[in-house]
Structures are given as structure tokens and as C-alpha cells.
C-alpha positions in Angstrom: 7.6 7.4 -23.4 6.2 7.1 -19.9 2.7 6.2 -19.5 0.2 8.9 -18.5 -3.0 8.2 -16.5 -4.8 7.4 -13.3 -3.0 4.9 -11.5 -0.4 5.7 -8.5 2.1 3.7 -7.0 1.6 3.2 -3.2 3.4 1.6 -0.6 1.5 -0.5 2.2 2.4 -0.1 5.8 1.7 -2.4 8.6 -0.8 -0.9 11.2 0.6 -2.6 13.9 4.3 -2.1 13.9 4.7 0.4 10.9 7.0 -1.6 8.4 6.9 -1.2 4.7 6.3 -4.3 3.7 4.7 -4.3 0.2 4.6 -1.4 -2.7 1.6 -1.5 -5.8 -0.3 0.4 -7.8 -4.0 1.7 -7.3 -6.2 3.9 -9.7 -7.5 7.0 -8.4 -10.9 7.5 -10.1 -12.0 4.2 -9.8 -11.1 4.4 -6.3 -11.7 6.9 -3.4 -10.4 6.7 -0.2 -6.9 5.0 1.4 -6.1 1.3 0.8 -6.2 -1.0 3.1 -5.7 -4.8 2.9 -5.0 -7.4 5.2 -1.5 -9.3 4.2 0.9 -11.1 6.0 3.8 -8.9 7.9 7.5 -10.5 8.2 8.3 -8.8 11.2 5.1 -9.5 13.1 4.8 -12.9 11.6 1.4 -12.8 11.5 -1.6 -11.3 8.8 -2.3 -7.9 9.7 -4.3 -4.7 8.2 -1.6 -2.7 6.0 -2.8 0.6 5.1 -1.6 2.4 1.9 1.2 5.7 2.0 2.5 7.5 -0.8 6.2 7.8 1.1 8.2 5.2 -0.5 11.5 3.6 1.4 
């Protein structure tokens, strides 16, 4: 049976040249609002801001 309950799985983008680089998990009620993290991009080779969308690749 598949779990039920507040947590979503997102993908991360990169801000700068739009790349899915990463895909996790968030919960909704505890938080409100996108993600956004700073992580390292492979195409920009560099750490950049990735912000969350719920389109996956």
C-alpha cells in the first residue's frame, strides 16, 4: 500500500541555466512557500540557487 500524507516529491531547478539537477521530497504543512536551496550545478560548474518545480524530467 502506498503511503498517504503530506510530503511531495519536487524537482530542483537551476536559476541560472534552468537544468534539473536534483529531485526530493518536501512536506507541505510544515512548509509554505517554494524551495529554494543553494547546491552545486554540473553544467554551470559552480553552486548556484535551485528553486523547487513540481514538473519532473
Amino acid at each position: 500500500m502506498a503511503k498517504k500524507g503530506a510530503r511531495e516529491i519536487v524537482g530542483l531547478i537551476c536559476s541560472v541555466c534552468k537544468s534539473q539537477n536534483y529531485v526530493t521530497e518536501r512536506n507541505k504543512i510544515n512548509m509554505e512557500g517554494k524551495l529554494s536551496v543553494k547546491k552545486y550545478c554540473k553544467n554551470c560548474k559552480k553552486v548556484q540557487l535551485h528553486k523547487e518545480t513540481t514538473k519532473l524530467k
